[in-house]
C-alpha positions in Angstrom: 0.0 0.0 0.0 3.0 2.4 -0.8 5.4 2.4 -3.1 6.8 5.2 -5.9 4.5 7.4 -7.7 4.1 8.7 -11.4 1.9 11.3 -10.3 3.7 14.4 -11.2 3.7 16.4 -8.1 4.7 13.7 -5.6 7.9 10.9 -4.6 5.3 8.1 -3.4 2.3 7.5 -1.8 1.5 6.0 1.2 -1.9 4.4 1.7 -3.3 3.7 5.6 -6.5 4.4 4.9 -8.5 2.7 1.7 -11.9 3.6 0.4 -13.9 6.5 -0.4 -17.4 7.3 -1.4 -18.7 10.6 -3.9 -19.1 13.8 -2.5 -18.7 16.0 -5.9 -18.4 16.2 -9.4 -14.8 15.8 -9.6 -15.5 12.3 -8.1 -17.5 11.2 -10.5 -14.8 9.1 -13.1 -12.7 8.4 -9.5 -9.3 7.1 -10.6 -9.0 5.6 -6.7 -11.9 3.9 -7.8 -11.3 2.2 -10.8 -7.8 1.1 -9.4 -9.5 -0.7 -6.6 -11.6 -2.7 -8.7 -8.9 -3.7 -10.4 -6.9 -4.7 -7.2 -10.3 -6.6 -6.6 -10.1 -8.8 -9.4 -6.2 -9.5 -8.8 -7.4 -10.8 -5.1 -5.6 -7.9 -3.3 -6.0 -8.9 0.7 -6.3 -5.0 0.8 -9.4 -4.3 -1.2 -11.4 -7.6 0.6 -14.1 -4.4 1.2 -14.0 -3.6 -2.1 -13.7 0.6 -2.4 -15.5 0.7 1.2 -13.4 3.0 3.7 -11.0 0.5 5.3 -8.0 1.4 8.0 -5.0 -0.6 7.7 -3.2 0.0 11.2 -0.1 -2.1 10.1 1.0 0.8 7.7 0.8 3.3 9.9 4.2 3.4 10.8 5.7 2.6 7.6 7.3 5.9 6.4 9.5 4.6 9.4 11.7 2.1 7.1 12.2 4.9 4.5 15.6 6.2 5.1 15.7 8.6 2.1 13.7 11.9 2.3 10.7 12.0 -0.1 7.1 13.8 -0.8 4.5 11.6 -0.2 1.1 11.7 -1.2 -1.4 10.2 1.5 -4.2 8.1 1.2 -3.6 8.4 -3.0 -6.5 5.5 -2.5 -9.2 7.3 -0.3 -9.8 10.7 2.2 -7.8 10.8 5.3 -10.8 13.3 6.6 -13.9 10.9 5.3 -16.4 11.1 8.1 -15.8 7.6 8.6 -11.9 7.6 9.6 -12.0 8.5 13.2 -10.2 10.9 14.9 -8.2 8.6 16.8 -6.9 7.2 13.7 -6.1 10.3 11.9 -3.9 11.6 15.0 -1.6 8.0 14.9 -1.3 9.5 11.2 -0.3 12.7 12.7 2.1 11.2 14.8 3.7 9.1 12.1 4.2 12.4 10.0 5.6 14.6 12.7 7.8 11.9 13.7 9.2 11.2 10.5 10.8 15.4 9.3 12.8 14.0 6.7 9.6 13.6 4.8 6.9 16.0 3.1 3.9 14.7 3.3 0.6 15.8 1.1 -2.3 15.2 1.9 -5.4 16.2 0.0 -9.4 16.1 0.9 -12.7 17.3 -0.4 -13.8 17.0 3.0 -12.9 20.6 3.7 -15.0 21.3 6.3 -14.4 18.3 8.8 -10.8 19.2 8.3 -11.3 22.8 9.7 -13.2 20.9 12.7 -10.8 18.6 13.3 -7.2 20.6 12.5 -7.3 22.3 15.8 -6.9 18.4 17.8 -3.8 17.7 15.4 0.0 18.5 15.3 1.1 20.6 12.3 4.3 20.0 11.8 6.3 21.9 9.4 6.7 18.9 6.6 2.6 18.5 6.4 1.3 20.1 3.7 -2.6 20.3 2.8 -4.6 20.8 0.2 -8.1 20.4 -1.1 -10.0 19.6 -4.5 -11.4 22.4 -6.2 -12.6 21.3 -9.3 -15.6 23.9 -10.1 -17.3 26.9 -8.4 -19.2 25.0 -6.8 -16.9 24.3 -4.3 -15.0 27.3 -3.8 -15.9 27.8 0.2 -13.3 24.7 0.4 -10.9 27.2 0.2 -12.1 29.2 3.5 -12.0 26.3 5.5 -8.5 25.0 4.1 -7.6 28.6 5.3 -8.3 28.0 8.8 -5.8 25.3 9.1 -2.8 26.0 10.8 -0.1 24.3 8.2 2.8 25.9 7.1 2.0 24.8 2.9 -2.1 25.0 1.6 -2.4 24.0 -1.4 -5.3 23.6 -4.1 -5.6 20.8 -6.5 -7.7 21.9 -9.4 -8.1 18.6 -10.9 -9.9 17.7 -12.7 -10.7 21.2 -13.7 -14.2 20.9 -14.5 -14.9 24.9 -15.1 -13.6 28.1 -14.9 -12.4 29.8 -11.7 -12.3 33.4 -12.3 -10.7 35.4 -9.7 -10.5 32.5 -7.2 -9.4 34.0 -3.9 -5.9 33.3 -3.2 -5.3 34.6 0.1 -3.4 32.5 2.2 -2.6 29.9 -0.2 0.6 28.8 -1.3 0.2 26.4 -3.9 -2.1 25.4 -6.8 -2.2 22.1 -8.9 -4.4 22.4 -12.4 -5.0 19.2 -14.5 -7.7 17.8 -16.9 -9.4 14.2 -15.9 -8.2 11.4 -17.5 -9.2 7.8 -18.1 -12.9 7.1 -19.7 -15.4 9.4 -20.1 -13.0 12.1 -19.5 -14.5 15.4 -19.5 -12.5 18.3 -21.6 -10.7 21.2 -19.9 -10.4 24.7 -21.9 -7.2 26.4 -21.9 -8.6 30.0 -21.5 -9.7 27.9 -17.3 -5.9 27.2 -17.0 -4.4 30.3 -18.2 -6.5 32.3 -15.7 -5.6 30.4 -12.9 -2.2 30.4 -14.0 -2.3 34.9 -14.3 -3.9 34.2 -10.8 -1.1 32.8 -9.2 1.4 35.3 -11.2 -0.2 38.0 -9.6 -0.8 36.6 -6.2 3.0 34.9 -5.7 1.6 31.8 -5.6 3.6 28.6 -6.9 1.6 27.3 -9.9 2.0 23.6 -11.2 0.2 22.0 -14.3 0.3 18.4 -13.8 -1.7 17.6 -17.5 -4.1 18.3 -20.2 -5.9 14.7 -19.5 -7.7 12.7 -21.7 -9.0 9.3 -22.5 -5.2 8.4 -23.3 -3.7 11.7 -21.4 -0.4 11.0 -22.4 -1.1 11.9 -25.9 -2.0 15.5 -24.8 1.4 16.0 -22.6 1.2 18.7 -19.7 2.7 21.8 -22.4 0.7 24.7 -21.5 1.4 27.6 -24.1 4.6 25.7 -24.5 6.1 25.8 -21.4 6.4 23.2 -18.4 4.9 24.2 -15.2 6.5 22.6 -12.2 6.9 25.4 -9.2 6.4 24.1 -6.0 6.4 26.4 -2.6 9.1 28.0 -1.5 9.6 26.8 2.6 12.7 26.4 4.1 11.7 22.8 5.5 13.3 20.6 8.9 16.6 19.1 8.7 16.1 16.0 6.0 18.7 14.0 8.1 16.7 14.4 11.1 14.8 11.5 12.7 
């Protein structure tokens, strides 16, 4: 349940929960989702639940056994803030993360507001960043609760971008993702929706990253936007990597 990553923006993931259920739009062709019924079919012990929410206490303390620094996405395969992951659970999580500096972990929700209730009961170390999905306008007031969370990087993953988000509010963020959906039934992203977010962060000093155009075969289409490779991440001076 971890292992390297070819997601763009991340080292490896690192998977104690597994599971998830729709909340939004952008869930709608979930990637987590298709993955686990795959994993299904191979006989995966992990996936005996199928794509129900499932804690694996055994890998909580993995990121333990990796000596060599590296960003890692959490819970790739579900929500580490899904209303049914207790709070218990999420602060062993914590624990593992603050523990372990020589990491950066990422971790990234569409259960904004649960995160807001429950950041205030958790350590936010310096290597733990967050983010949430904001795919469409109809979701913008995740950002106002991701704002109320005491981490040192927030971040916004605009994937798949689903519509335009004209002068999204910025304030207090300090990293935005953009990517089209992939796989079937992928729905198309317009350039002019990229671009603007892109001006956005220009003008609000704001590390911008564009992960992919997407697709039904999205590595036909590249991540080129205008030309040009987009791969800022925050500037933070971060703990001492050969720490812990």
């Amino acid at each position: 349940m971890a292992g390297n990553s070819s997601i763009e923006w991340t080292e490896a993931t690192w998977n104690p929960v597994t599971g998830c259920s729709k909340v939004s739009q952008g869930c709608k062709h979930c990637y987590a989702e298709r993955m686990a019924k795959r994993l299904v079919a191979m006989g995966n012990p992990r996936y005996i639940n199928g794509f129900k929410v499932t804690l694996h206490d055994d890998l909580i303390t993995l990121p333990y056994k990796w000596a060599k620094p590296r960003k890692v996405f959490v819970n790739s395969m579900s929500d580490l803030f899904h209303e049914d992951v207790p709070l218990e659970f999420i602060q062993k999580v914590f624990d593992t993360m603050n523990e372990t500096p020589r990491h950066t972990y990422q971790i990234l929700t569409k259960r904004a507001k649960r995160l807001s209730e429950l950041a205030p009961h958790l350590t936010w170390g310096p290597n733990i960043w967050i983010g949430v999905s904001v795919e469409n306008e109809s979701v913008l007031n995740r950002i106002d609760y991701l704002r109320t969370v005491p981490a040192t990087v927030r971040f916004l993953s605009c994937e798949p971008l689903l519509g335009p988000l004209n002068n999204m509010d910025l304030t207090d963020i300090h990293w935005v993702i953009v990517g089209g959906e992939s796989g079937p039934g992928a729905r198309p992203m317009q350039e002019e929706w990229v671009w603007d977010i892109k001006l956005n962060c220009e003008k609000n000093k704001v590390a911008f990253f564009f992960k992919q155009w997407g697709g039904v075969q999205k590595f036909r289409n590249g991540r080129l936007l205008k030309d040009q490779t987009y791969d800022e991440y925050p500037e933070i001076v971060l703990v001492n990597p050969t720490s812990k």
